[in-house]
N, C-alpha and C positions, 0 to 999 in steps of 0.2 A: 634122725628120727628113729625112734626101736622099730623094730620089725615083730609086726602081730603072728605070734604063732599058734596054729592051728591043733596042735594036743592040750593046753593049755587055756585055764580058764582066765581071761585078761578082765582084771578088777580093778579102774580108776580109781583112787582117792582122792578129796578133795583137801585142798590146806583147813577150812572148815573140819573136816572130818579126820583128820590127822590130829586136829588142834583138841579137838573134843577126847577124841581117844587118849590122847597122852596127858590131859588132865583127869583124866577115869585113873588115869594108871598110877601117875602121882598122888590121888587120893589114896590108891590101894597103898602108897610106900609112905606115905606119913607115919605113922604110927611104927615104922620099924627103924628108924634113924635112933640115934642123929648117925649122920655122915660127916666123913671126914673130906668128901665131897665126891665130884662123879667125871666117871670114865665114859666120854663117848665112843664108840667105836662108831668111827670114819669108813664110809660118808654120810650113811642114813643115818645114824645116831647122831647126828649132832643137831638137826634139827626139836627130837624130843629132851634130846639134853637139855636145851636151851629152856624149853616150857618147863621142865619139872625143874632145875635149879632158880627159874623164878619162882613156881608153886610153894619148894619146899625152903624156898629162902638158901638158895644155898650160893656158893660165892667163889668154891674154886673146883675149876671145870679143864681134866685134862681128857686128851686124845687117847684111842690105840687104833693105832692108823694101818688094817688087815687088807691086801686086795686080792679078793675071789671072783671077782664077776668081768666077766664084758660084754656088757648086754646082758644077754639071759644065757649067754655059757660058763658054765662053772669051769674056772681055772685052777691050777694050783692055788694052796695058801702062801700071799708074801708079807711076812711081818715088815712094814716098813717105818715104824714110829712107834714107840712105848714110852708109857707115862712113868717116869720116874719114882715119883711119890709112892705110887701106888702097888710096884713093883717090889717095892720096901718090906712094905706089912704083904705078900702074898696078895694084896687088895681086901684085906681087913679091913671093915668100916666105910667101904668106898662101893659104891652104887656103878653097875657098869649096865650103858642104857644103851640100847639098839634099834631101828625103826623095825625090824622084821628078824625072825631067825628060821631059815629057809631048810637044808639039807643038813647042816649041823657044822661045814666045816668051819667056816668063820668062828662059830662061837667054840666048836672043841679046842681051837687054837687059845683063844681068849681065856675060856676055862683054864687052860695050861699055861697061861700067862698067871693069870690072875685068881687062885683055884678059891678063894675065900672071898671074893668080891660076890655082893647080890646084885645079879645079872637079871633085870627087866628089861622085857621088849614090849613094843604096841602091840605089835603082831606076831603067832607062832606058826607054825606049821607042823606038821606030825613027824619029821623026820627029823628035826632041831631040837623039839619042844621040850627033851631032856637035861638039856643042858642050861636052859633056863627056869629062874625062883620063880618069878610074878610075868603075866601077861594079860591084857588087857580082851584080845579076841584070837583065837584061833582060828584058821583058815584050812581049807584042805589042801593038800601036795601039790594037784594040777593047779591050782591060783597062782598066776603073777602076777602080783601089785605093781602098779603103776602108781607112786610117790609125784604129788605137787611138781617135788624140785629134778624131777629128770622129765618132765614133759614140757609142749608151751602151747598155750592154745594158739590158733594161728585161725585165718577169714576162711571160711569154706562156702560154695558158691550155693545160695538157695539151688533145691533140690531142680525146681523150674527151669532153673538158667542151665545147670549140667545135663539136661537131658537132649539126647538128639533128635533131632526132627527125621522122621521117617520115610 
């Protein structure tokens, strides 16, 4: 279970509200294709990849698989999977999609992978927001999003029953 931290403004999302967002955002990228298809970057991205390659009708969908996080501590960057294809053309014509882009390192790598691919996220934040074309909502620095697919709801005991008798 993440550990709530207390400098830090902790912001749920809902799959609902993920889902709505990345169809905003896919609307913003219509009109700038065609694609030669799209780069998730793994792990958040693969969930909005998935909605905007059905939106945009789109049909081949690779990975770039960066790991910077554990929890909410920023690690080093480790490239651990690149898309082939898209590697090819610098990621000309290739959509590279992300569910957030937080402090910037993830995507500077990515940019450096990929320096021609248009790089849209759901979510920005002011210390990434450079290195991405299109995003749907910007957030401030202290925000950590809490994504659908790293929480789970679980029974919590009516407020009544947890309190103690004095």
């Amino acid at each position: 279970m993440p550990q709530f931290r207390d400098d830090v403004i902790n912001q749920s999302v809902t799959w609902v509200e993920v889902h709505r967002d990345t169809k905003r955002l896919a609307l913003m990228l219509m009109d700038r294709g065609p694609w030669q298809g799209i780069v998730a970057l793994t792990r958040g991205g693969l969930v909005p990849a998935a909605i905007i390659a059905r939106e945009l009708n789109i049909f081949v969908v690779e990975t770039l698989c960066i790991k910077s996080y554990d929890e909410q501590v920023q690690e080093s960057v480790s490239v651990l999977k690149t898309p082939s294809r898209a590697l090819e053309c610098g990621g000309a014509g290739w959509l590279l999609v992300d569910d957030l882009v937080d402090t910037g390192a993830t995507a500077r790598e990515a940019r450096r992978l990929l320096p021609e691919a248009h790089f849209a996220t759901v979510y920005a934040k002011p210390a990434g927001r450079e290195f991405v074309d299109t995003c749907v909502t910007e957030v401030s620095q202290d925000t950590w999003i809490y994504f659908p697919w790293d929480t789970e709801p679980q029974y919590v005991l009516p407020l009544a029953d947890g309190v103690q008798s004095r």
